[in-house]
ZADO-1210 file (C-alpha; in nm, 4 decimals, padded with zeros to 6 digits):
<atoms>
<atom x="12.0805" y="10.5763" z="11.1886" code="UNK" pos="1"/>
<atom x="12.0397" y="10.5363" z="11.5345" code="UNK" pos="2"/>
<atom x="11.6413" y="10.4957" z="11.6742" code="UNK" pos="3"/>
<atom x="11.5329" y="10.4732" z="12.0723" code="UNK" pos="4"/>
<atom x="11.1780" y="10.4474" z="12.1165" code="UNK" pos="5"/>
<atom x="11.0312" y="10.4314" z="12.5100" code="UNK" pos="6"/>
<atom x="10.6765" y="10.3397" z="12.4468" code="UNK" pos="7"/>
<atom x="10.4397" y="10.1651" z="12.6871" code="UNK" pos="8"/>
<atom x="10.0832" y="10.1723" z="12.6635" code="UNK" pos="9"/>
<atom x="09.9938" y="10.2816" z="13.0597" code="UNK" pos="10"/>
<atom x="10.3372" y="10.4323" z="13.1478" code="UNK" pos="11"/>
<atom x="10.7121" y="10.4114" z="13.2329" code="UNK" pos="12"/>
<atom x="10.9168" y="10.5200" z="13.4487" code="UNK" pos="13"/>
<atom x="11.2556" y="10.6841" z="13.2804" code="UNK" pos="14"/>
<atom x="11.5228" y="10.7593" z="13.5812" code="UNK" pos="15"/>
<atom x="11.8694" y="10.9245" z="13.4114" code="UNK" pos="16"/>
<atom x="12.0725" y="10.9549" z="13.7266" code="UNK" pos="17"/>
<atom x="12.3733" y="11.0850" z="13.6072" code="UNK" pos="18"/>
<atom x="12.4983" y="11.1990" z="13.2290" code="UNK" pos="19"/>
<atom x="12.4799" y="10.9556" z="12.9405" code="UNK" pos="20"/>
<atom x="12.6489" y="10.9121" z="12.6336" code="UNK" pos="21"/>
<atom x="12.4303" y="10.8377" z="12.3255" code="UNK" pos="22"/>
<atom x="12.6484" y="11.0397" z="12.0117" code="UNK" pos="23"/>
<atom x="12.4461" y="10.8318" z="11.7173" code="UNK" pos="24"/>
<atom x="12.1146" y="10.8389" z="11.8136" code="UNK" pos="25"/>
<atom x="11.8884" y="11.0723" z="11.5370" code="UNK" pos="26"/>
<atom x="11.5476" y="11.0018" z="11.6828" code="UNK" pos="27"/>
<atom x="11.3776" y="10.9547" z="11.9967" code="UNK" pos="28"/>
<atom x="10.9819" y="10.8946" z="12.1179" code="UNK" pos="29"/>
<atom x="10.8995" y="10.9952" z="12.4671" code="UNK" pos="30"/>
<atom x="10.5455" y="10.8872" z="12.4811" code="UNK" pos="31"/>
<atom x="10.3387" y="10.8067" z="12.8185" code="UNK" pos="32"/>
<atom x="10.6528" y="10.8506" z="13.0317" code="UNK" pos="33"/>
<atom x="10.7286" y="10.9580" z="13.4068" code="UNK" pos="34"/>
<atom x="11.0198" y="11.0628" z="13.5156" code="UNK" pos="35"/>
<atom x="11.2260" y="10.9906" z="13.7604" code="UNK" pos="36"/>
<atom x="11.2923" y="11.3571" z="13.8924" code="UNK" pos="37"/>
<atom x="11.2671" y="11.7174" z="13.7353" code="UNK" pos="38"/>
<atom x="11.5913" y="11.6616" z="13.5886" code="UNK" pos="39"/>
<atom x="11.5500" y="11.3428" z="13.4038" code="UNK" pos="40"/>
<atom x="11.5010" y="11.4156" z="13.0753" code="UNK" pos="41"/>
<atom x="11.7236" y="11.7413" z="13.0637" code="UNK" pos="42"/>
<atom x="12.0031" y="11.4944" z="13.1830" code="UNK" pos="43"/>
<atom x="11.8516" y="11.2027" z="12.9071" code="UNK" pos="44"/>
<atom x="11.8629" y="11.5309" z="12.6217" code="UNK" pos="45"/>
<atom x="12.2024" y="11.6588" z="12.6867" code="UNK" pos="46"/>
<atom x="12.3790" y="11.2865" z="12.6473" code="UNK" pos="47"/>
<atom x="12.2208" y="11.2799" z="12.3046" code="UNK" pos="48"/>
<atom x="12.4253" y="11.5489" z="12.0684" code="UNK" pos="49"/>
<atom x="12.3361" y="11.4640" z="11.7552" code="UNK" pos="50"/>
<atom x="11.9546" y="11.4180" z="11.8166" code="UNK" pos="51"/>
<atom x="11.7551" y="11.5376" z="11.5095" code="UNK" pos="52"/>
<atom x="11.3982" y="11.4073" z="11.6150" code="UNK" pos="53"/>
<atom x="11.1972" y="11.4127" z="11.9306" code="UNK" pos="54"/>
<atom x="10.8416" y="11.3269" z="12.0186" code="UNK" pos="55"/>
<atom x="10.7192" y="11.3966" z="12.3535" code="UNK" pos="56"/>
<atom x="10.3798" y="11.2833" z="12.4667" code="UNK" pos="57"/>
<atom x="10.2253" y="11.2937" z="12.7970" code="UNK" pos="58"/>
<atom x="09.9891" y="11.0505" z="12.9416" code="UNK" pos="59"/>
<atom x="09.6172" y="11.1770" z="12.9927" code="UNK" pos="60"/>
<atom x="09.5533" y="11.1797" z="13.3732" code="UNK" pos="61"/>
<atom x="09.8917" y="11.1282" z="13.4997" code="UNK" pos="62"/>
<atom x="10.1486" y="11.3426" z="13.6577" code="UNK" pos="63"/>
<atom x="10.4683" y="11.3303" z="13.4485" code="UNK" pos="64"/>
<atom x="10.7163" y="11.4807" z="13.7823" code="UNK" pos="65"/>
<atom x="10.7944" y="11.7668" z="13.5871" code="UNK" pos="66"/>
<atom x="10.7317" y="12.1021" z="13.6741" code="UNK" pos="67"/>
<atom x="10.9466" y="12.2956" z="13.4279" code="UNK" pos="68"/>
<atom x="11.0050" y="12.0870" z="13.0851" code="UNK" pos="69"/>
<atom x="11.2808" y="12.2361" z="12.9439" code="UNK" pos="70"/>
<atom x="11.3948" y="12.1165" z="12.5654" code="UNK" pos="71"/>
<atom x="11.7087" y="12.2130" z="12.5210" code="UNK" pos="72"/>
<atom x="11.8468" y="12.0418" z="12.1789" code="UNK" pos="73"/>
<atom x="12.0896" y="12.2650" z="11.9518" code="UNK" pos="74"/>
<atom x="12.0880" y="12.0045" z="11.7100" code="UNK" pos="75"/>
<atom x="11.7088" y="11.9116" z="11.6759" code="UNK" pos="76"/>
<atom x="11.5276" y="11.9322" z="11.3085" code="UNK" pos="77"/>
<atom x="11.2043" y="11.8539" z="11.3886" code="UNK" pos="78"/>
<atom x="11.0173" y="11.8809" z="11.7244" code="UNK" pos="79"/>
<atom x="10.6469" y="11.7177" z="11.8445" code="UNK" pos="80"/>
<atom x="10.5386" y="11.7691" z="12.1728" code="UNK" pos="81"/>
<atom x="10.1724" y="11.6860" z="12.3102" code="UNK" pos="82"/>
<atom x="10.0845" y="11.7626" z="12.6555" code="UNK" pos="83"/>
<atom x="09.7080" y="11.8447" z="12.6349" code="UNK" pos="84"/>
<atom x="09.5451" y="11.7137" z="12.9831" code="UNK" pos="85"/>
<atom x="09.6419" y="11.5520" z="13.3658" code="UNK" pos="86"/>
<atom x="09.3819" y="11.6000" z="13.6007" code="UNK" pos="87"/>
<atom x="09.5643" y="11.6468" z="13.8705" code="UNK" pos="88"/>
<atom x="09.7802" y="11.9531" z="13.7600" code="UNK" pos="89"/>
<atom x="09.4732" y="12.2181" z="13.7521" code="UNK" pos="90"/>
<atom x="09.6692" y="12.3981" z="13.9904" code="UNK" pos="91"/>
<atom x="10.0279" y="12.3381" z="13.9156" code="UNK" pos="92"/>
<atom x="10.2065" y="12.6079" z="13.7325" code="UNK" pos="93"/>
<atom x="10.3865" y="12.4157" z="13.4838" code="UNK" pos="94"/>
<atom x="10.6252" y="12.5889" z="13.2542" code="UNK" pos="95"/>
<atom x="10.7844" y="12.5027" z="12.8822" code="UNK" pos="96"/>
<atom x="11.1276" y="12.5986" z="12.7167" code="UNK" pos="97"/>
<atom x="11.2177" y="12.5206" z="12.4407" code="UNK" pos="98"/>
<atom x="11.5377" y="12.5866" z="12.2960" code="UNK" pos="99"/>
<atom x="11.5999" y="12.4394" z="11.9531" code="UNK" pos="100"/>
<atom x="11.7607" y="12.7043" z="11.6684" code="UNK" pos="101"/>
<atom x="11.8027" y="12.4511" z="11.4391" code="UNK" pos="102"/>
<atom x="11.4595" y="12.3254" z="11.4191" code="UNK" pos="103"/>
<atom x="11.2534" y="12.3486" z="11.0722" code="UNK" pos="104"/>
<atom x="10.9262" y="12.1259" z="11.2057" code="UNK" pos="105"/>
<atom x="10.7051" y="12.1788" z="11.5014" code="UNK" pos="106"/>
<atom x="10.4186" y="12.0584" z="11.6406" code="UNK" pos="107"/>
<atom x="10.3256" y="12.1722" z="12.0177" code="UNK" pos="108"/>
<atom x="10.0431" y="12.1219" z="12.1782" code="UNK" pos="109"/>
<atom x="10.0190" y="12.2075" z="12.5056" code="UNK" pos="110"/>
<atom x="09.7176" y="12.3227" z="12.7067" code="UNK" pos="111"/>
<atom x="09.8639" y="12.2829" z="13.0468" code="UNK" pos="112"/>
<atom x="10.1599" y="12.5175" z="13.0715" code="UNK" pos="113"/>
<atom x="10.0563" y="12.8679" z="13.2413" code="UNK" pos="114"/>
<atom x="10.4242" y="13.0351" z="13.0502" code="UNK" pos="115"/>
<atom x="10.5951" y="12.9536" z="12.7915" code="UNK" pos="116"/>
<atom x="10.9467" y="13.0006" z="12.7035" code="UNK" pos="117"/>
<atom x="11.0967" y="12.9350" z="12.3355" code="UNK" pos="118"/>
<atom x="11.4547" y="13.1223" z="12.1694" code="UNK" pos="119"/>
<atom x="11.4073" y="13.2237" z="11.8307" code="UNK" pos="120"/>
<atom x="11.4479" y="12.9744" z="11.5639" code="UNK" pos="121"/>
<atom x="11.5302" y="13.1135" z="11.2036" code="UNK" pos="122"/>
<atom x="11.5290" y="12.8274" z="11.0525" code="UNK" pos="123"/>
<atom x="11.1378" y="12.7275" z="11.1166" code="UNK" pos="124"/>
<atom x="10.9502" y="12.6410" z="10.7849" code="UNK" pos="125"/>
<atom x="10.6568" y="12.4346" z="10.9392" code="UNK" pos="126"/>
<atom x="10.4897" y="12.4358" z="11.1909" code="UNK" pos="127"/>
<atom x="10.1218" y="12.3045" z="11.4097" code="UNK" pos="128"/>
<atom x="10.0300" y="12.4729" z="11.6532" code="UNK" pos="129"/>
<atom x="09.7477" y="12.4065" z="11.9410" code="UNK" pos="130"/>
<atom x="09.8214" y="12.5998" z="12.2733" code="UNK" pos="131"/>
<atom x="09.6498" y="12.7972" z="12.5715" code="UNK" pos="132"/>
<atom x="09.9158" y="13.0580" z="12.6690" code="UNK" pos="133"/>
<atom x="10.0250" y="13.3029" z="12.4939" code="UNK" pos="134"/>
<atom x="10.3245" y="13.3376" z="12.2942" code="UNK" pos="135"/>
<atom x="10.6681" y="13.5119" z="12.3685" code="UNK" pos="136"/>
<atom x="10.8216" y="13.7486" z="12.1253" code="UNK" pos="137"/>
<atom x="11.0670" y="13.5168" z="12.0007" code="UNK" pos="138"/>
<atom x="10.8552" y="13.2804" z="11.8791" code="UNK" pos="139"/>
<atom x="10.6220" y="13.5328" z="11.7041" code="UNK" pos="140"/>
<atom x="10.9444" y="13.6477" z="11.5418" code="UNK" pos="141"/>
<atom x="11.0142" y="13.2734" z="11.4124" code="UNK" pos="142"/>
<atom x="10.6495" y="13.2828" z="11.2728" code="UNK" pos="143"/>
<atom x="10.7453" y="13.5559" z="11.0761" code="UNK" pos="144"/>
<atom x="10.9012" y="13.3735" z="10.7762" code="UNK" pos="145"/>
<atom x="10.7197" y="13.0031" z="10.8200" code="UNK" pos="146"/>
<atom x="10.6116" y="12.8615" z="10.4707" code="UNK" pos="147"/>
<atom x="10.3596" y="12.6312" z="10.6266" code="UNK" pos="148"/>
<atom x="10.1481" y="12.6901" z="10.9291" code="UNK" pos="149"/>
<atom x="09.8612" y="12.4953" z="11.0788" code="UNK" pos="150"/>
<atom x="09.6342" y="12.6960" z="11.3609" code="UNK" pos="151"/>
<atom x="09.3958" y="12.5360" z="11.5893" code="UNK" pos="152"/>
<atom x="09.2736" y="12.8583" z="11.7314" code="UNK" pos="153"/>
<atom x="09.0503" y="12.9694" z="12.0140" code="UNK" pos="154"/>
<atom x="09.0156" y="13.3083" z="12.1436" code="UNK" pos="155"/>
<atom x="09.2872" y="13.2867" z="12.3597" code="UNK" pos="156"/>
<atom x="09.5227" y="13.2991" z="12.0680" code="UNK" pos="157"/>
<atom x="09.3559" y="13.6858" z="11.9530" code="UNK" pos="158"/>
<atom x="09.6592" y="13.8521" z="12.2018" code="UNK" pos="159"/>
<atom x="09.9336" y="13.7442" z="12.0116" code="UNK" pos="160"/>
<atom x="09.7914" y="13.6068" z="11.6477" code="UNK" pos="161"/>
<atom x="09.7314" y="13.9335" z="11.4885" code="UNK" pos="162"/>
<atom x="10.1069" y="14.0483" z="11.5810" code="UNK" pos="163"/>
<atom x="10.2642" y="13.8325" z="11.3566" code="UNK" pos="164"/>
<atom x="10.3775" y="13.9563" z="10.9617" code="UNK" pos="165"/>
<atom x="10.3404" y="13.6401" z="10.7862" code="UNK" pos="166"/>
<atom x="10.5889" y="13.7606" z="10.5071" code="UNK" pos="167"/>
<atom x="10.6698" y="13.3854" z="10.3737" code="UNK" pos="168"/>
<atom x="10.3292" y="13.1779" z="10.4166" code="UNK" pos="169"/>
<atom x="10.2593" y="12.9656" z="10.1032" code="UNK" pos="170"/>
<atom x="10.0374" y="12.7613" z="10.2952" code="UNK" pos="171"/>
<atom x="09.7988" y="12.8238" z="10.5779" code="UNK" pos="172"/>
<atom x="09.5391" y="12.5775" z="10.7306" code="UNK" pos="173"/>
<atom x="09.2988" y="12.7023" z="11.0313" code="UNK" pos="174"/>
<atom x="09.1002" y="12.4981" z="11.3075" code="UNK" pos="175"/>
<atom x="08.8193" y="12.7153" z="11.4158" code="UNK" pos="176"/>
<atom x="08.8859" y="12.5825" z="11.8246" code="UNK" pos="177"/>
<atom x="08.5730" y="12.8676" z="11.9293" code="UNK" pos="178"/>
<atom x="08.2862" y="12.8731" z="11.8035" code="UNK" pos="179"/>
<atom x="08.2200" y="13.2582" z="11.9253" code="UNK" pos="180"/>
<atom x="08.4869" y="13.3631" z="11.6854" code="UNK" pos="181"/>
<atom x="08.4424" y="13.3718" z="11.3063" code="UNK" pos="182"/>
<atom x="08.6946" y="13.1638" z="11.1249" code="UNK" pos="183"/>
<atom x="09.0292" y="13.2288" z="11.2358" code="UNK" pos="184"/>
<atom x="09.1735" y="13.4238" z="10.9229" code="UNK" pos="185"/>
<atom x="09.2791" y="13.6771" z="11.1749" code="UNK" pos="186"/>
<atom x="09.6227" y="13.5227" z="11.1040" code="UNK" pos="187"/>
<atom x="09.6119" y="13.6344" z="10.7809" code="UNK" pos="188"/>
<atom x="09.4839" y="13.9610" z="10.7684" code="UNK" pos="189"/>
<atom x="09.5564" y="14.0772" z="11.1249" code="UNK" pos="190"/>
<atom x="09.1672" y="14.1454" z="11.1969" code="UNK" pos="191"/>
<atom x="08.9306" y="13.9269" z="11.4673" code="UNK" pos="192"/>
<atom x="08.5828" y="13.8539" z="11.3450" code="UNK" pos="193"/>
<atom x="08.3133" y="13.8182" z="11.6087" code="UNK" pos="194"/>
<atom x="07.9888" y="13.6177" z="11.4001" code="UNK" pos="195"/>
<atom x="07.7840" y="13.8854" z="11.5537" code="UNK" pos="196"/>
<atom x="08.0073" y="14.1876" z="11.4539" code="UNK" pos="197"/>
<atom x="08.0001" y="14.3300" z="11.0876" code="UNK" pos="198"/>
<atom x="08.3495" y="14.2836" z="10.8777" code="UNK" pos="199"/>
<atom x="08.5476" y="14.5662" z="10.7853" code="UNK" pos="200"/>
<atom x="08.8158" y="14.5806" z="10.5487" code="UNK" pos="201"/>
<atom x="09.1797" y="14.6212" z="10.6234" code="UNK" pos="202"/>
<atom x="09.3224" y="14.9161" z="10.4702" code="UNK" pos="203"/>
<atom x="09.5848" y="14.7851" z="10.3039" code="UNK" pos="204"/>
<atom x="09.6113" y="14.4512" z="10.1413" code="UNK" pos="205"/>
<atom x="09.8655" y="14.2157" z="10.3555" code="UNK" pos="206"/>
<atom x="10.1650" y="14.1072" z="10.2093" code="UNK" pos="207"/>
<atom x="10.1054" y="13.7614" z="10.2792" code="UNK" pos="208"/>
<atom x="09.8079" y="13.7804" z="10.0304" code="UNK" pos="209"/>
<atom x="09.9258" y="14.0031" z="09.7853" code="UNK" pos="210"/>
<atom x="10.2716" y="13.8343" z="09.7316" code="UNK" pos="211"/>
<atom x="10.3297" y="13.4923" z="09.8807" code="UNK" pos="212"/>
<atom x="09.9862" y="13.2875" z="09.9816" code="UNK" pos="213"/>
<atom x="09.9437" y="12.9734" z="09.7030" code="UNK" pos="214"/>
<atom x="09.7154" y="12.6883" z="09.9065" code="UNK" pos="215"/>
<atom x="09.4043" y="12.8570" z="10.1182" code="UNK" pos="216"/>
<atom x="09.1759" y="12.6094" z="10.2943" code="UNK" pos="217"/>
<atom x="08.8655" y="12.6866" z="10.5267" code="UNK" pos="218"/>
<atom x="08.7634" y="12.4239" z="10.8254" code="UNK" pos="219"/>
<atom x="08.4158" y="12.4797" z="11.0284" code="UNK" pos="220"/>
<atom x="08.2586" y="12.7186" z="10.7548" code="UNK" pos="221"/>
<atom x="07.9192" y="12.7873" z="10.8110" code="UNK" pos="222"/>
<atom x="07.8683" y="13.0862" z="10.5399" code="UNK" pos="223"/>
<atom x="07.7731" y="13.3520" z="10.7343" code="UNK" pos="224"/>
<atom x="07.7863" y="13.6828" z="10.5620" code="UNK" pos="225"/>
<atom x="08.1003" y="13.8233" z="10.7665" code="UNK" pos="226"/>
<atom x="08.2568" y="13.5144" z="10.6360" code="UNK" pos="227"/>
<atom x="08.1393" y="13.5042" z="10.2957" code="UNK" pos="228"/>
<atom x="08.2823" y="13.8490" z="10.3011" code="UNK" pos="229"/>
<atom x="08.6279" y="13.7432" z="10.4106" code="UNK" pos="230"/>
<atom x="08.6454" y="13.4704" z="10.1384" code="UNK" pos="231"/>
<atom x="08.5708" y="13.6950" z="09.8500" code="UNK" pos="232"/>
<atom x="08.8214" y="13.9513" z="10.0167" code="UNK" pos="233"/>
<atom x="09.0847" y="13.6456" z="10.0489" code="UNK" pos="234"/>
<atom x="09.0285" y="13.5011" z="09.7069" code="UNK" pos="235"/>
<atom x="09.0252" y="13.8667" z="09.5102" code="UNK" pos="236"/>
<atom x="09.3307" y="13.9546" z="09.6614" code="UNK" pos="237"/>
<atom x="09.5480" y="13.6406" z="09.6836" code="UNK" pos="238"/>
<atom x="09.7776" y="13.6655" z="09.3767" code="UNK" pos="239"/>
<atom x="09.9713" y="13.3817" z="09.3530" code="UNK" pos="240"/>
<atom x="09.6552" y="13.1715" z="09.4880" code="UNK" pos="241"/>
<atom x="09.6838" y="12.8234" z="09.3303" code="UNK" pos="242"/>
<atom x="09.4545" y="12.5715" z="09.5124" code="UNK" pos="243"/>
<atom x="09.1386" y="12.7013" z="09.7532" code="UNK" pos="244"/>
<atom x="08.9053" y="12.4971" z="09.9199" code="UNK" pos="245"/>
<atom x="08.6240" y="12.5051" z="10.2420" code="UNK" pos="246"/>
<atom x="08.5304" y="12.2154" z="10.5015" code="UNK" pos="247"/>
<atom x="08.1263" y="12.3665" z="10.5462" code="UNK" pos="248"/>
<atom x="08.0991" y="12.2474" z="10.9530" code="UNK" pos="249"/>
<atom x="07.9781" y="11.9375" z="11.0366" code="UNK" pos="250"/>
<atom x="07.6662" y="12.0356" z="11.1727" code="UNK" pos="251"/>
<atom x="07.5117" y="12.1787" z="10.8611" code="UNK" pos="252"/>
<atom x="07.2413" y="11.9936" z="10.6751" code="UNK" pos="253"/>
<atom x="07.3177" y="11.8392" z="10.3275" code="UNK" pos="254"/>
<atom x="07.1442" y="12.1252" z="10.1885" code="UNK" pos="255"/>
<atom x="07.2987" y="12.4115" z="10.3333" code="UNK" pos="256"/>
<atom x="07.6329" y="12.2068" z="10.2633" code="UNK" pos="257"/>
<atom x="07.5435" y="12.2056" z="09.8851" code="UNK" pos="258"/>
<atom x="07.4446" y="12.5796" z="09.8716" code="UNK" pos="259"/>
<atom x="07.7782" y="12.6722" z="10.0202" code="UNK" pos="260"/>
<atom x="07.9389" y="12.5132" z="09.8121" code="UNK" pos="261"/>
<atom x="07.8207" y="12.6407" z="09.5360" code="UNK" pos="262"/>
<atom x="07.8219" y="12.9456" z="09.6765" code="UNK" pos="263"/>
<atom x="08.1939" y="12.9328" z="09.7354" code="UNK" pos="264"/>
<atom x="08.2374" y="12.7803" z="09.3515" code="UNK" pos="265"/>
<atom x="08.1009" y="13.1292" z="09.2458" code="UNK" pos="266"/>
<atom x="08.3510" y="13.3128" z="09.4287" code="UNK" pos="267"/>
<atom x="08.6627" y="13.0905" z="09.3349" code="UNK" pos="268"/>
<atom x="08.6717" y="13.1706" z="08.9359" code="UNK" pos="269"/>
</atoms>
């Protein structure tokens, strides 16, 4: 199997002038790279046809020359791509496609594009997801059957999160990103939690709890009563539930840790 790897610890330059031919090669790392021109690595993509994994990571601080980063791989399996921070694009209205319909893996996150472009891929059955733009309709239909989905979520995410019918989650894991919001189960039963607003029940029981959730975890619970609320709704209605857990947030004291827990032990029977 075929590997290129362009790594540098400051930066490199990558300049594809004209089309290349690279028919083996299965995997490829972009990380701290500049390119040549806006056209670079569309041109460095399309010479590599049977590409199955890609890595892109921008360099913190520095301008990669690209506007528009389009990803445009019909064979890709498995996609990262990190572009978090460059201080001098604050104003730049930077855009990202993605194209993949193959892909079963991805990891994006990107809080520097102001839209966001990505075709609908049937196929995806994992997927991380950090971003500050909302997402397009395709993508919230490719959501739609994912087995495995990581959240970081801020309030940003409240447009589009609670539009999704997660009708094949097994597994969900949630980063509360805000800490206005209550933890981010929104994505699971369609409903926002403020910490200062009172919980109400959802009418009907979601089908990703009644017939397909099996691993539920909790990050940055602090065991407020609108959460404790949302656990014991989560845990009494999760039928194939197999493995539950919470991460109380770091800023508790060991003993409010220790009553949590136990408090949560009570509710998981």
């Amino acid at each position: 199997m075929a590997k290129l790897y362009w790594l540098s610890p400051k930066k490199i330059t990558v300049d594809v002038p004209s089309p290349i031919s690279l028919p083996s090669l299965e995997v490829l790392t972009l990380r701290h790279v500049v390119y040549k021109d806006e056209d670079s690595h569309v041109r460095l993509l399309a010479g590599c046809p049977t590409l199955k994994s890609l890595m892109v990571v921008g360099l913190v601080g520095v301008n990669d020359n690209v506007i528009n980063f389009s990803l445009k791989v019909p064979s890709l399996r498995r996609l990262v791509y990190i572009h978090t921070f460059q201080e001098d694009e604050d104003d730049t209205d930077r855009s990202l496609v993605i194209d993949t319909p193959e892909l079963a893996s991805l990891e994006i996150q990107d809080f520097m594009a102001h839209s966001c472009s990505i075709e609908y891929m049937p196929r995806l059955a994992k997927a991380i997801i950090k971003v500050d733009f909302d997402l397009n309709g395709n993508f919230r239909r490719s959501l739609s059957s994912i087995k495995h989905l990581t959240l970081v979520f801020h309030s940003t995410m409240v447009p589009w999160s609670n539009t999704v019918n997660y009708s094949g989650l097994i597994q969900c894991s949630i980063v509360l990103c805000d800490t206005d919001l209550c933890e981010s189960l929104v994505v699971l039963l369609s409903h926002l939690v403020d910490q200062d607003i009172e919980w109400n029940q959802p009418s009907s029981v979601p089908k990703c709890l009644s017939s397909s959730l099996e691993i539920f975890g909790w990050k940055g619970y602090e065991g407020r009563e609108n959460e404790k609320q949302l656990v014991r709704y989560i845990l009494e209605n999760s039928k194939c539930l197999k493995k539950a857990g919470i991460s109380p947030n770091s800023n508790l004291s060991a003993e409010e840790t220790l009553k949590m827990t136990e408090e949560f032990k009570s509710m998981h029977k």
